[in-house]
N, C-alpha and C positions, 0 to 999 in steps of 0.2 A: 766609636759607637759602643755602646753597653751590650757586654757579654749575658746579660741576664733576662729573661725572659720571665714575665708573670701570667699564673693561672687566670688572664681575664682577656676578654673578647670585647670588643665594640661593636654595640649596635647601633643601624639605622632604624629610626621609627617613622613609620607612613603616616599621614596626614591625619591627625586628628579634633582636628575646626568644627569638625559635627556629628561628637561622639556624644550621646545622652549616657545618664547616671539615673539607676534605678534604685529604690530605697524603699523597702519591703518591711514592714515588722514580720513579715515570714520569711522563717530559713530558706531559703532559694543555694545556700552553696557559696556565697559572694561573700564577700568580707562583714567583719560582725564589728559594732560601736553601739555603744551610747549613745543616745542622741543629745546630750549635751558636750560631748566631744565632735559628733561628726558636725553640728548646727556652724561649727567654727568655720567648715567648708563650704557654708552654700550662701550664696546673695541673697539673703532674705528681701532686701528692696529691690531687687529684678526679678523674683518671681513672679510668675502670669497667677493672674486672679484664681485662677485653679487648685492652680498647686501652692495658693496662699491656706487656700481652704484646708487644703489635705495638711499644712505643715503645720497647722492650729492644733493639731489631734495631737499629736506626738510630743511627749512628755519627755523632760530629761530622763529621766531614770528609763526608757523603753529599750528595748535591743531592737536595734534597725542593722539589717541586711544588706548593702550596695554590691550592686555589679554593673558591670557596662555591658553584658549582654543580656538581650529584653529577656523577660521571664515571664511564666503567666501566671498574673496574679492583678486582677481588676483593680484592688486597691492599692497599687505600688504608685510610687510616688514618679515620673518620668520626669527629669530635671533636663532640661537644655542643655549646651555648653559654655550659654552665657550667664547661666542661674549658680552655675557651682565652679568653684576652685582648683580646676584643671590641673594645675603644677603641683599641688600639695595630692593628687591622689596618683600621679603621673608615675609612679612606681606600681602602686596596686592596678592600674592599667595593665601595666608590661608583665605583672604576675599572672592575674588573669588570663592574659593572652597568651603567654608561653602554655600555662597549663592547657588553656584549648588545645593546643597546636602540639604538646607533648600526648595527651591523649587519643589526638585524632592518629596519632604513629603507634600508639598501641602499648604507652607503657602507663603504670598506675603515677600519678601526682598526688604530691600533697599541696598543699596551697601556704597553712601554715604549720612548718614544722617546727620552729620555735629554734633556741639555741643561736638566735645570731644570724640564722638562713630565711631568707624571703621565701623557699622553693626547692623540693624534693622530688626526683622521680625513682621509681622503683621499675629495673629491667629484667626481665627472666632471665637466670642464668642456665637451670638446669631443673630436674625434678630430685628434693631430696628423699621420699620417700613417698610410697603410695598416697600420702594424706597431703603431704607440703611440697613446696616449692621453694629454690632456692634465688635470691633477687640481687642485685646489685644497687644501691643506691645512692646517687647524682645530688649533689646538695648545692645549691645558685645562691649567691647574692647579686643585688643591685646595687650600683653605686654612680656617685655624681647626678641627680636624677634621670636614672633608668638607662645612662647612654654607653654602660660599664657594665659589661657582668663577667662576674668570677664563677667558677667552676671546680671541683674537686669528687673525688670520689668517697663518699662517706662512710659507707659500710661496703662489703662486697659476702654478708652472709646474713643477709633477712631473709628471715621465713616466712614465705604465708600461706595458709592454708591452701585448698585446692577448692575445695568446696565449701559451701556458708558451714559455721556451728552455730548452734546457743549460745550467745551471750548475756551471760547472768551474773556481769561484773564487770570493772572499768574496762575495755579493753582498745588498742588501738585496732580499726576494722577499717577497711575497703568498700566503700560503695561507690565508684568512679575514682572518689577522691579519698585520699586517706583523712582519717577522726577521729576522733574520741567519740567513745559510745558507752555508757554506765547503766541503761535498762534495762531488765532483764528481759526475756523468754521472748529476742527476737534475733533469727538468723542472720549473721553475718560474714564473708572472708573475713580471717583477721589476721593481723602481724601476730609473730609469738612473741613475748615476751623471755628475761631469760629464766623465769619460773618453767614456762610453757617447754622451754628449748631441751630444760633437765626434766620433763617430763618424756618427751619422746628421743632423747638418749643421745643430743647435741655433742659434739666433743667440743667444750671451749678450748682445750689447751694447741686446739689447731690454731684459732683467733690469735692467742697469747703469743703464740713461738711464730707467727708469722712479723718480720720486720719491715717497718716503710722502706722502701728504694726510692730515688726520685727521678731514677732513669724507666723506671717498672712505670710507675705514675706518669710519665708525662707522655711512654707511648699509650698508656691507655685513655688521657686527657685527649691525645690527639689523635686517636682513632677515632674517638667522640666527637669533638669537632667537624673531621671528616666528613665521617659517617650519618652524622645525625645533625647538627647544627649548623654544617656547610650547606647540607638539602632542603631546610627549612625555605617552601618558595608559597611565601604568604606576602601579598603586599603592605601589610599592617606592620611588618619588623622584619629585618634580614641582618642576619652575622656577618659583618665585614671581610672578605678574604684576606690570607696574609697569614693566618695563624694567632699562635699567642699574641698576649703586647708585648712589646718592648719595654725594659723599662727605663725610661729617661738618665742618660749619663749622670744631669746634674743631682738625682734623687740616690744616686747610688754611694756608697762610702763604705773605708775601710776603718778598723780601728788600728791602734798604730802600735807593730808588733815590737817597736822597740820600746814602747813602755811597759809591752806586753811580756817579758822575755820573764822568765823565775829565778830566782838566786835560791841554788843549792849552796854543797858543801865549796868552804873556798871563796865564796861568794860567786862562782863558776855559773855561768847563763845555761840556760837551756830552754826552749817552746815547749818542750815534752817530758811530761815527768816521769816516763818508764824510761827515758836515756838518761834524763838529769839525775834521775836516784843511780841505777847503774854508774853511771861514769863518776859521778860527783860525793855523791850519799848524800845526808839531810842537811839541811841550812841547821839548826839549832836545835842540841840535847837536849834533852826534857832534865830540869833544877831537879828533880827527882829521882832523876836516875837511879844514883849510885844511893840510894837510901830505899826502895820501893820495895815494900815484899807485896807476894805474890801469893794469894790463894786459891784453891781450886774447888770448883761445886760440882761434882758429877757425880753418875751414875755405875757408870762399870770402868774398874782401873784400867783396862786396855784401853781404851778413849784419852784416859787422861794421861800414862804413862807415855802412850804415844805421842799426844799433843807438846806433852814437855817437853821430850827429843827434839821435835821438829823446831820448836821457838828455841832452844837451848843450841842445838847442835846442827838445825838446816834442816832441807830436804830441796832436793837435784836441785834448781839453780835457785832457792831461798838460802842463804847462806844461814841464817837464827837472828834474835830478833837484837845482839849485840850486835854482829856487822853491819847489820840492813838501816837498823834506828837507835844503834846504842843505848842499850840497855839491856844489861845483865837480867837473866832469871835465875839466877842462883841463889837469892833469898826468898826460898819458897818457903812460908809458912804452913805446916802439914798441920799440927795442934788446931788453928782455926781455918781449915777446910774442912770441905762437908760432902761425904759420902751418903749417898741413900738408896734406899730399896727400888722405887718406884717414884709416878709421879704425886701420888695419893701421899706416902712419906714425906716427900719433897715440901708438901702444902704446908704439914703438916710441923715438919721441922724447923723452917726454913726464919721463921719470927721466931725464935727462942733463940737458937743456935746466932745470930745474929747480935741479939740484946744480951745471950750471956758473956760472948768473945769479942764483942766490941761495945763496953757497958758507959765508954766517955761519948762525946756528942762528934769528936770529927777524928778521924781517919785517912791522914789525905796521905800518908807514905805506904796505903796499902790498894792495891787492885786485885780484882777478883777474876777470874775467868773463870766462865758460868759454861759450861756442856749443858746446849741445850738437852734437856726432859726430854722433850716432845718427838717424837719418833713414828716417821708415815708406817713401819711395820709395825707399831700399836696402836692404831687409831681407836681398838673398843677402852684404853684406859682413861684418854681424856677425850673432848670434844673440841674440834680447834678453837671457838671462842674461848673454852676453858685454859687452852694454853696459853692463847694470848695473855690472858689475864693471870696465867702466874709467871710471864714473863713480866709483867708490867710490877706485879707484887715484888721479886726479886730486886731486877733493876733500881724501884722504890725505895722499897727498906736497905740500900747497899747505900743511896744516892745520901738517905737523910744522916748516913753518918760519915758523910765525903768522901764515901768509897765509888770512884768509878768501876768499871765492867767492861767484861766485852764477851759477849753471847756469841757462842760457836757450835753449829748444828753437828751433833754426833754423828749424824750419816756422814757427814762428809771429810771426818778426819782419817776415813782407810782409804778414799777413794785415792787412786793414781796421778788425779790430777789436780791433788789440794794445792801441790804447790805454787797453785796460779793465785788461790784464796791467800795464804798467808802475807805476799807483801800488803795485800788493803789491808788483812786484819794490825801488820808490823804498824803500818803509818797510821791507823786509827787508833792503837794501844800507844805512841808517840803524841797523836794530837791530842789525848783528855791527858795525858800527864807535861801537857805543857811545855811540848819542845814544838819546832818549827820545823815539817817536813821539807817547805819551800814559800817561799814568800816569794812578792812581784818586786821585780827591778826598780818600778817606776817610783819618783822622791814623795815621803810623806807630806801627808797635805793635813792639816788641824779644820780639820772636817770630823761632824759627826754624824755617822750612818746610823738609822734605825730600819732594820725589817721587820715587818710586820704578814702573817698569815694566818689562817683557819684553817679549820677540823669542824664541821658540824656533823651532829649526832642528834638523830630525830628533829625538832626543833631548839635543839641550843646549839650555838656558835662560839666553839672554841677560840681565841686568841693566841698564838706565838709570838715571841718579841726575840730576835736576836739584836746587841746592840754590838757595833766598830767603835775605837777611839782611833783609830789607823785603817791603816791596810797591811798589816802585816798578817791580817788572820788568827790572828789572836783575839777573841770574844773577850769585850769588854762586861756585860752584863744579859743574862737572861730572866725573859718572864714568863708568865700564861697568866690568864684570865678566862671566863666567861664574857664573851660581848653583850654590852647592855643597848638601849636604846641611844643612850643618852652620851653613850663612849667616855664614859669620865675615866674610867680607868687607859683609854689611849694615852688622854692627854697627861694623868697621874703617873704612868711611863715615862711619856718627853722630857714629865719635868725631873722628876727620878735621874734617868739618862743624862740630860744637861747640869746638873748637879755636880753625878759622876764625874763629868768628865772635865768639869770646871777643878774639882775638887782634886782629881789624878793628875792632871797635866800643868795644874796651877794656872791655867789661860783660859781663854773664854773662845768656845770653837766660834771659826771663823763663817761657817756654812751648814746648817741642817739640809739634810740627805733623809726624805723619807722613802722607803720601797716597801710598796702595800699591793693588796693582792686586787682592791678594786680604788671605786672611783671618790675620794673624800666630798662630805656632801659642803653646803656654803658653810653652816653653823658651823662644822668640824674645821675648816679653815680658819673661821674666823676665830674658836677659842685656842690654835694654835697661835697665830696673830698675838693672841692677847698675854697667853704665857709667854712668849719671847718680848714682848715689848714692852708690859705690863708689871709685869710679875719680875721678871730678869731685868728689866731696861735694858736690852741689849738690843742692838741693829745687828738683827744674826736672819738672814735672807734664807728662804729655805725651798726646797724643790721637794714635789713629790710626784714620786714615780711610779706608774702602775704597771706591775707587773704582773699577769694571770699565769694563775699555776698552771694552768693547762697549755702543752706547745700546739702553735696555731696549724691548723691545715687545712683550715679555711685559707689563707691564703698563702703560698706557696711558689716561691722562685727556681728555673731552673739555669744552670750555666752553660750558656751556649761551648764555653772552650772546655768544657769536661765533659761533654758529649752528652747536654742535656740532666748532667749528673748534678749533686751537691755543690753547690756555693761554697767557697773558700770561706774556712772559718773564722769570725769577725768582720764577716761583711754585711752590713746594713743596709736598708731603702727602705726610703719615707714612703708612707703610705699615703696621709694628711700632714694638716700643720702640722700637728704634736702627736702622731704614732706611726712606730716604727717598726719594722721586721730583723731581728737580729739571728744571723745565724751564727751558730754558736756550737760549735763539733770542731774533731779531732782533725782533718784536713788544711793542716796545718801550712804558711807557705814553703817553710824553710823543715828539713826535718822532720816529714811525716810520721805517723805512727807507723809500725809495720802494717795495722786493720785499718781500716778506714770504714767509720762507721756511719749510715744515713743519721742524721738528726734532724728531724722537725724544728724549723727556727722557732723564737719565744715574740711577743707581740707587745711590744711596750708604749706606752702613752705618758708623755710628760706635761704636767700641771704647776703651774705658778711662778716655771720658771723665766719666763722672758721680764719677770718685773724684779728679779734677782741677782741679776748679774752672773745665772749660769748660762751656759751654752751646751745645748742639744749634745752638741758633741763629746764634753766629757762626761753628762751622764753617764750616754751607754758605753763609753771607754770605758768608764766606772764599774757598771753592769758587767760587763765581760772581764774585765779584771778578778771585780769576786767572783766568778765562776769556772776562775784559774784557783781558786784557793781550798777548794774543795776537798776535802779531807779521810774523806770514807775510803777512797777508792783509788787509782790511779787513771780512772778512766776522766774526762774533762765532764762537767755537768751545766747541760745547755741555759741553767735557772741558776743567779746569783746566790752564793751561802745566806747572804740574807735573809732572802724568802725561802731554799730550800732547807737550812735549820731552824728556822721560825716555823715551819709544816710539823716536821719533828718534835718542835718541843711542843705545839697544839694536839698533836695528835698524842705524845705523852701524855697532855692536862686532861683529855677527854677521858682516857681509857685508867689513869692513874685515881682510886677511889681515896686513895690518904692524900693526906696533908704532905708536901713538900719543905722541910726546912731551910729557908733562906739563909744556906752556908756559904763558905767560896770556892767549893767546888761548883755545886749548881749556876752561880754566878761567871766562871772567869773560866770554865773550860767547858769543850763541847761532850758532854757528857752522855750526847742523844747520837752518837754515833754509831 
């Protein structure tokens, strides 16, 4: 029997043979359509001469209102059971009805809260201050028509007021049900927003520093159940006893930790890269090594004297950054480092000093280590957008003359417990100069991966492109763009990309691997189609993979033999045909970490491949693979390097106002680290 348990319940539904549908052009509270979408659900040739007359009136373009509980309204339209399309509204039934049945217990509903949720309820937790109130809120889906529903806990710190305000602007309000309300100078309850939250003196950083559990979650899932879903005694629907579901043996799978293992030094195994670096050290010295000097951009020589020691010479069990990733800082360049007063200096100097000491176009035997400016004990000298932005200038003007970086916050070079920061900083100053902290055990395969993500900023949608010729973790090529309608520049990539890598490897890859952040439309297949087939004449079969950046907690698995706790890491279950639940954390089976960290699994969807000759299964082998290769850090990162340095380098393209030069540092190392 399967150890795993899913956030969903079964329900039975009562007899519904002689349930009428009412369809209002007045807002009544009931579901809202077009009436040239909703006309799709009704028998126009069995309606009664009645309601022929009334459905004459109603024009495509009108907003029509339905509900299945009567309302009063003379002119609504009352449809039989046999006039309209039952199964196609058989879910908005089951919303409906919950929401009655949740409000007659006394908590606030929403009906549509958007994001993926059929269904929201808001419960009092507590009073946060004379004005507000603090809620807890319940977020449903339905699934399989209406006979499935999942459950989660969505937020556990909404605020709504206590008493109506003036509403003189968009705001989400409470009148039974939660809404939208944008006209002015009329009294509503309403949720705060987090404008609203920093007005009456919210702490977010409670939100931020509070971590998912999923033994915390699944007693409060099933206290709810309990509590509230178990006593639902309505004959129209009832939650099946028994608890959560089960989720079916055959839906369950592992990925396979022996391809999973990493080759350190030696070529020496390890699951875990805080033993595998200790015991082993790195799989492969950066070509750069023994040639790389080193400059330094700060603010006050204690910062930076300090910083040198510690990479030079260690600190408590950081050994320096020769033992840890091999490489000497002994060829410090003082001449072209840069001392400054301030950050207004820094703005100010930072493009000369730059173009005077490095006047050729590439630089790749030089790295810079940037002491961050930016200082929480000065907050009146810049403003943080301002920072960011000459973080992104720095980085910029460094990148265009193939000087990598690596940005280290000033506060935290005295504190006691830097020593934890330096080995990421060690392995991330290793992976832009192109050594290999650890690479995957498993045999290369002439496959080529593309990742694809965004950054939108107001209405423009950034593009990130991380490309693989392997899996050894090695970046083959980076991009960004602006997303246009028309995506030419995606396919302008692929072909880019296949090029590369025809051109690198002398062969023609065997399989395109795409990992995108949503769902490709038909046209966008089909001009892939035509590049590989057309354009290449190649019979090159290709998969794409949707990955969302966001980790799901809409639905959510617990394991029965870790006492309701985390799923063992790299274990999967099928949700449908083609999407999956991947969990993907440190809980390792062999050699755990000494922490064990909750992580929200990631929620994948695979497209195009059953007519490819891929199988489901190496995908997300694949998936979890690069998300062992991850570079930043030594912690594991639940989202593949594909997508998770394709966000990075979009989020660079957005905020970056120059021009980029297409060098080979930007191209063949992770520069966005």
């Amino acid at each position: 029997m399967s150890s795993l348990i899913i956030n969903r319940v079964l329900l039975e539904i009562g007899d519904t043979n002689n349930l009428p549908l009412y369809v209002s052009k007045q807002n009544n509270n009931g579901f809202h359509k077009k009436y040239q979408y909703l006309k799709s659900d009704i028998y126009e040739d069995k309606l009664s001469a009645e309601n022929i007359e009334k459905v004459k009136h109603l024009k495509d373009e009108d907003d029509c209102y339905y509900t299945f509980f009567s309302i009063n309204d003379s002119n609504a339209i009352e449809l039989s059971p046999n006039e309209y399309n039952f199964d196609n509204l058989k879910i908005k039934y089951i919303r409906e009805l919950l929401c009655e049945i949740f409000k007659s217990k006394g908590f606030i509903v929403s009906k549509n809260p958007g994001y993926g949720t059929d269904l929201s309820i808001y419960e009092r937790i507590d009073s946060y201050d004379s004005n507000w109130d603090r809620f807890r809120r319940y977020d449903f889906k339905l699934f399989n028509q209406g006979n499935i529903l999942s459950f989660v806990i969505g937020s556990e710190s909404t605020i709504i007021s206590k008493a109506k305000q003036q509403v003189n602007e968009r705001k989400t309000i409470v009148n039974n049900v939660v809404t939208k309300f944008d006209s002015g100078n009329i009294e509503h309850i309403v949720i705060a927003d987090n404008r609203t939250k920093s007005e009456i003196g919210y702490d977010f950083s409670t939100e931020r520093r509070k971590k998912f559990s999923y033994k915390e979650s699944y007693q409060n899932l099933i206290n709810f159940y309990n509590n509230v879903l178990q006593k639902i005694e309505d004959e129209r629907i009832k939650v099946q006893a028994g608890g959560l579901k089960t989720v079916e043996n055959i839906k369950v799978k592992q990925v396979s930790f022996k391809e999973n293992l990493m080759l350190f030094g030696s070529n020496k195994t390890d699951i875990n890269p805080v033993s595998g670096l200790r015991n082993y050290g790195i799989h492969s010295k950066s070509p750069l090594a023994d040639k790389i000097n080193f400059i330094f951009i700060y603010k006050e020589s204690s910062d930076a004297n300090t910083l040198f020691a510690y990479l030079k010479s260690g600190f408590k069990h950081f050994p320096g950054l020769l033992s840890y990733v091999g490489i000497p800082i002994t060829r410090l360049d003082k001449d072209k480092s840069l001392k400054y007063d301030d950050e207004i200096d820094l703005r100010n100097k930072i493009k000369e000093h730059i173009q005077n000491h490095f006047p050729e176009n590439q630089y790749q035997n030089y790295f810079a280590i940037v002491i961050q400016p930016f200082s929480k004990s000065e907050p009146e000298i810049m403003e943080e957008d301002e920072q960011d932005e000459l973080y992104y200038l720095i980085k910029g003007l460094l990148l265009n003359k193939g000087i990598s970086s690596q940005f280290i916050k000033n506060e935290n070079i005295h504190k006691a417990d830097f020593h934890y920061h330096l080995p990421n900083i060690a392995i991330a100053i290793l992976a832009k100069l192109r050594g290999i902290p650890w690479k995957l055990k498993s045999h290369q395969k002439n496959e080529l991966i593309v990742g694809f993500n965004c950054k939108k900023v107001d209405d423009t949608r950034f593009i990130g492109s991380a490309v693989y010729f392997s899996n050894d973790g090695l970046i083959g090529r980076t991009a960004f763009f602006p997303e246009t309608n028309n995506n030419n520049e995606i396919i302008t990539h692929l072909r880019q990309s296949i090029q590369n890598y025809i051109t690198e490897k002398n062969e023609k890859p065997e399989r395109l691997i795409i990992h995108y952040y949503k769902t490709f439309s038909s046209s966008e297949k089909q001009k892939i189609e035509n590049l590989i087939k057309r354009e290449f004449n190649l019979e090159l079969p290709f998969a794409l993979v949707e990955i969302n950046d966001t980790k799901s907690s809409q639905d959510i698995c617990f394991d029965v033999n870790n006492n309701y706790g985390m799923p063992l890491s790299g274990t999967y279950t099928q949700l449908s045909k083609n999407e999956y639940l991947l969990f993907n954390n440190n809980r390792y089976e062999t050699q755990p970490a000494r922490t064990i960290i909750d992580e929200l699994p990631i929620k994948i969807k695979i497209h195009f491949a059953d007519t490819g000759g891929f199988s489901h299964y190496d995908l997300i082998n694949q998936i979890y693979e690069f998300s062992r290769l991850y570079w930043r850090s030594l912690k594991q990162k639940s989202q593949p390097v594909t997508t998770v340095y394709s966000k990075y380098i979009a989020d660079f393209r957005s905020k970056y106002s120059y021009g980029i030069i297409d060098n080979d540092t930007v191209n063949n190392s992770p520069w966005f680290l």
